[in-house]
C-alpha positions in Angstrom: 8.8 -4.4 18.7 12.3 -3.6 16.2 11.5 -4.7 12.8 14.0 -2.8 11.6 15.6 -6.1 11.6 13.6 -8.5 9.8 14.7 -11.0 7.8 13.4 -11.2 4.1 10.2 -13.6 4.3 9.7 -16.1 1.1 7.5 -18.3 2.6 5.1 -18.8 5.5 4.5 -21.8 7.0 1.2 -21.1 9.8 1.1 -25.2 11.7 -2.2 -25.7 12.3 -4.1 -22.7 10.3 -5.8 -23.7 7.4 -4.2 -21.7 4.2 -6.7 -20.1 2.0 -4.4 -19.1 -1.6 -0.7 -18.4 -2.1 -0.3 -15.6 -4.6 2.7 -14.2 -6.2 3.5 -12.2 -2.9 0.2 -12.7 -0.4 -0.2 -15.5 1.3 -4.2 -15.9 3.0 -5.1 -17.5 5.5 -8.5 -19.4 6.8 -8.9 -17.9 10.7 -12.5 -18.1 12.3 -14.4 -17.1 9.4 -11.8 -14.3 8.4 -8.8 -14.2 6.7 -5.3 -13.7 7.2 -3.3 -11.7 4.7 0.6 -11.8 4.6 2.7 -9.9 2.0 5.9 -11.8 2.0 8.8 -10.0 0.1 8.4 -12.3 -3.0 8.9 -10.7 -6.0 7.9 -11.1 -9.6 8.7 -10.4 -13.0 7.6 -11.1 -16.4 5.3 -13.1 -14.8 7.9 -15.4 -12.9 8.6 -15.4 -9.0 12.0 -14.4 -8.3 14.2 -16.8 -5.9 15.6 -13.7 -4.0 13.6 -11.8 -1.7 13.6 -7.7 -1.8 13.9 -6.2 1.8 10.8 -4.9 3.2 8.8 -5.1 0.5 5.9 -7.1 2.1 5.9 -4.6 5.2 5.6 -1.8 2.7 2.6 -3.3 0.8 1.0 -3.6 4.1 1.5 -0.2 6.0 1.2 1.2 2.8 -2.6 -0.6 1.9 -3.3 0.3 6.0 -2.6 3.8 5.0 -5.3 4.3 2.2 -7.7 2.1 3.9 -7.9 4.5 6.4 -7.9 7.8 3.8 -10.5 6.7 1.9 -12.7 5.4 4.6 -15.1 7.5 4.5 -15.3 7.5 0.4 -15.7 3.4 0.6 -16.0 0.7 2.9 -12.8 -1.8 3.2 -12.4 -5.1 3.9 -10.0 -4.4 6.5 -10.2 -5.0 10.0 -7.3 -4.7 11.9 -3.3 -5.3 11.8 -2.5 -5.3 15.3 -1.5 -9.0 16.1 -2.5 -8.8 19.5 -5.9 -8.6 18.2 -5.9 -11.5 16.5 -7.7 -15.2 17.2 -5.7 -16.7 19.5 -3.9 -19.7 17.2 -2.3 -16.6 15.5 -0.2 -15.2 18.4 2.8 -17.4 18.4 3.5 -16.2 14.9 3.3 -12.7 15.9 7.2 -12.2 14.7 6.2 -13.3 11.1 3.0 -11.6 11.3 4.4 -8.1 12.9 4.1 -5.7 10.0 3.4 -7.6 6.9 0.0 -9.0 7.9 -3.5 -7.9 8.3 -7.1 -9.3 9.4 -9.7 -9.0 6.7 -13.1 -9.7 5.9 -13.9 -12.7 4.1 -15.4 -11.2 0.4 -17.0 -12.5 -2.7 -14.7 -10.7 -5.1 -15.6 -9.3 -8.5 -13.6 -10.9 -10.8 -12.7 -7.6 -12.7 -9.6 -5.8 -12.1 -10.9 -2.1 -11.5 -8.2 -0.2 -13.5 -7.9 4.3 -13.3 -5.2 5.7 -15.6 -4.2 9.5 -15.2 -1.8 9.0 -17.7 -1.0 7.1 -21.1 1.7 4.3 -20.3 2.1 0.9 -20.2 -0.4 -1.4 -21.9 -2.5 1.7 -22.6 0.4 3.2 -24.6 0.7 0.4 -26.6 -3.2 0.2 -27.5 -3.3 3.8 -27.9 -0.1 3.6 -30.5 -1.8 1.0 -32.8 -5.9 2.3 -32.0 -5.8 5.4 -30.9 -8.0 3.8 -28.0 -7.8 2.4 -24.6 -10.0 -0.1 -24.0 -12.1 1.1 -26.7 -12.2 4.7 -25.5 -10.9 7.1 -28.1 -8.1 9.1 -27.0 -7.3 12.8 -28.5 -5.1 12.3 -31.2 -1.3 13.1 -30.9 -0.6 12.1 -27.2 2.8 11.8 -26.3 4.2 8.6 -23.7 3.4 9.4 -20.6 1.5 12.3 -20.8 -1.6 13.6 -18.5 -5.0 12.7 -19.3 -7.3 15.4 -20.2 -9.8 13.2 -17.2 -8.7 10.1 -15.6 -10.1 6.6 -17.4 -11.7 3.5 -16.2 -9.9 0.6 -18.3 -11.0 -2.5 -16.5 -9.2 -6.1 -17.1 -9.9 -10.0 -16.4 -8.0 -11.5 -14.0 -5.6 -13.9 -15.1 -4.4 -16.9 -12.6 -1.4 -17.0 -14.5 0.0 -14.5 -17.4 -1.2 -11.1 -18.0 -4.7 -9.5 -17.5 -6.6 -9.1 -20.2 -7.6 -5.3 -21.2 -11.0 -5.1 -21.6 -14.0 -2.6 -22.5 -16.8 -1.3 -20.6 -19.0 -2.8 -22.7 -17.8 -6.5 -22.2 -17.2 -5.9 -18.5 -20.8 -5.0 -18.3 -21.7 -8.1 -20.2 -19.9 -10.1 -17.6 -21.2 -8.6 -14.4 -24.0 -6.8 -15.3 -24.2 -2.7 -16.5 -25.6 -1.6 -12.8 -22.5 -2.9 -11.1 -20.2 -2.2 -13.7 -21.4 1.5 -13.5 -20.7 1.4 -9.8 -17.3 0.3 -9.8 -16.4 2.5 -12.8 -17.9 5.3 -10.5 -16.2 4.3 -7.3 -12.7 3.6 -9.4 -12.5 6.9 -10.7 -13.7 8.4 -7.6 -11.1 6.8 -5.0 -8.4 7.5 -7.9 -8.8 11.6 -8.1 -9.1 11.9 -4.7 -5.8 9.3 -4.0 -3.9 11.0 -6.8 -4.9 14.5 -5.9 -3.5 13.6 -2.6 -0.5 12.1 -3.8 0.4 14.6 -5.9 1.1 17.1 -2.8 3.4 14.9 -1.4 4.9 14.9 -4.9 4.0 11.6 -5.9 2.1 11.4 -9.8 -0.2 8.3 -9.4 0.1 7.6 -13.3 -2.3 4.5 -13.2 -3.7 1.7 -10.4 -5.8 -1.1 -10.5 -8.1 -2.1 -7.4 -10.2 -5.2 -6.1 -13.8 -4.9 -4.9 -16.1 -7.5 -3.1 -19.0 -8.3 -1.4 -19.4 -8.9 2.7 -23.1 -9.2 3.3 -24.5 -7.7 0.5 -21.8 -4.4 0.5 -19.9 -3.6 -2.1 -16.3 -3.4 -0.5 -12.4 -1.9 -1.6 -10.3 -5.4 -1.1 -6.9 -6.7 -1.7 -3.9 -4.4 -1.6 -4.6 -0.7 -2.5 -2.3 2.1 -4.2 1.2 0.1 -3.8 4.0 0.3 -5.9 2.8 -3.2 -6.7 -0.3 -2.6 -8.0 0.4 1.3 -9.5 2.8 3.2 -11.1 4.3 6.0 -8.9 6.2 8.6 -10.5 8.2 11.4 -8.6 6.8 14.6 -9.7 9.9 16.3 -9.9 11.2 14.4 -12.9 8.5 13.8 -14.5 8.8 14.7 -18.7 6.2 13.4 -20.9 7.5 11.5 -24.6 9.0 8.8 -23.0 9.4 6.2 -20.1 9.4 7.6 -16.5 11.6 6.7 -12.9 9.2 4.7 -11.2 8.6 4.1 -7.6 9.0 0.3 -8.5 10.7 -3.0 -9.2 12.2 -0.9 -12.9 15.4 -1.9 -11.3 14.7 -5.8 -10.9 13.5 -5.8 -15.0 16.2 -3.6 -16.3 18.4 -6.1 -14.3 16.8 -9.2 -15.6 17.1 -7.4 -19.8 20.8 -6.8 -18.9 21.5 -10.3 -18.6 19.2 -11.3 -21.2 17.6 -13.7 -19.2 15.1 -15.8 -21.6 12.1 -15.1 -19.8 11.6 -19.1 -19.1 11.5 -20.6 -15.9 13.8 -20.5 -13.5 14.0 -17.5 -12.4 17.6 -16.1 -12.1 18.4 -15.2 -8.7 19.0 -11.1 -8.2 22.3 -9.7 -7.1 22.3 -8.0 -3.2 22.7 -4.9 -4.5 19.7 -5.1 -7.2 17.5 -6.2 -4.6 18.9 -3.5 -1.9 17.8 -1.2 -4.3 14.5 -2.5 -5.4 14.0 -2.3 -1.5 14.6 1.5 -1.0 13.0 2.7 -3.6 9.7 1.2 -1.8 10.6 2.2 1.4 11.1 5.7 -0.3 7.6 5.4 -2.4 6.0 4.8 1.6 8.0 7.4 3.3 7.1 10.3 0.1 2.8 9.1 0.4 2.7 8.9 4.1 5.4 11.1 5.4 6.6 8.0 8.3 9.3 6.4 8.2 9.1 2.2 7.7 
């Protein structure tokens, strides 16, 4: 099937399966005991979903997750279970156009309600900490780092999970308070574990993974890799070949949508303005280009 040629997906609308959550971009699914992920090409910033779509982006997220599920296999076990719609429960095939692509079979998990954060690199909320503490997440830093510079090792920096707003940055400490020191160790471990080897990897396709965050559950008592993983959504991908720490980096990301949204001086309040074609275009490639740089196909 051409899907060259789809048309940017807002919403989905499944008659007769039961829906399980609407994110800012997934929507899930209830389907015999499993669930139905769908990226849609919703976009947010500041914390707002956008009223215009970006092309592609939910296909991306999708092949681009499938991708790693598959490279780290052998590291840790996924929650993934296929993507091909023909091998899905049968209420699902007459969707198969809005499913092509942008949509996966999972696992049902009990997720751990941390966000399991890696930075190789000081930016971002960890930039800001580290100017005003010398810290991130109460790990002390070497003095005298510049914006965007290399870690001397990579970091685990876990956060809450916030419904709405930001996370919230948190320490080691208080994420073992809240789950318990034996599984915190573990997914510190397995973070910074799946992050070398991913950014080791990216790297040679010249692709710095500066930081990522990822999602772990439970299926039947094994601890699992969930959600989307190593996305422009949920990491910051820099092109090697510009990179210059002491300041901000070109980012394999929606920088375009936010730099549009400060030129306008948009108030950050609801609604959302709608993006220009040619901001969203854009916003588009440079995922498509972020896919094609990782996993050498084309989209």
């Amino acid at each position: 099937m051409d899907l060259t040629q789809d048309p940017v997906i807002l919403q989905t609308d499944f008659p007769g399966i039961e829906r399980h959550a609407r994110g800012k971009v997934r929507d899930v699914y209830r389907v015999d005991g499993r669930l139905l992920i769908v990226a849609t090409d919703r976009i947010s910033a500041f914390d707002y979903i956008l009223l215009t779509g970006i092309p592609d982006k939910g296909r991306v997220l999708t092949q681009l997750s499938i991708f790693w599920f598959d490279f780290l296999k052998d590291l840790v076990p996924t929650h993934f279970l296929t993507a091909e719609v023909q091998e899905y429960p049968e209420p699902l095939l007459p969707f198969r156009r809005q499913l092509e692509g942008r949509s996966m079979l999972v696992k049902r998990a009990e997720m751990v309600e941390i966000e399991c954060v890696a930075r190789g690199y000081i930016s971002g909320s960890g930039w800001k900490e580290y100017r005003q503490n010398g810290t991130v997440c109460g790990i002390r830093l070497p003095a005298g780092l510049k914006e965007s510079e290399k870690l001397p090792e990579a970091i685990f920096t876990p956060a809450t999970k916030a419904q709405t707003g930001h996370d919230e940055n948190i320490s080691f400490e208080r994420t073992a308070s809240l789950i318990g020191t034996d599984l915190a160790t573990r997914l510190r471990d397995l973070t910074l574990a799946i992050y070398t080897r991913a950014a080791r990897y990216a790297e040679s396709r010249g692709i710095l993974i500066a930081d990522t965050k990822f999602e772990f559950g439970f299926v039947e008592g094994e601890l699992v890799l969930g959600d989307e993983v190593l996305t422009p959504d949920s990491s910051r991908f820099w092109p090697a070949e510009t990179y210059r720490p002491g300041g901000p980096q070109f980012s394999f990301d929606k920088q375009f949508v936010r730099d549009y949204l400060e030129s306008i001086h948009w108030n950050k309040q609801p609604p959302a303005p709608p993006l220009p074609e040619e901001v969203a275009a854009r916003t588009g490639e440079k995922y498509r280009q972020a896919y094609h740089a990782i996993t050498g196909r084309e989209l």
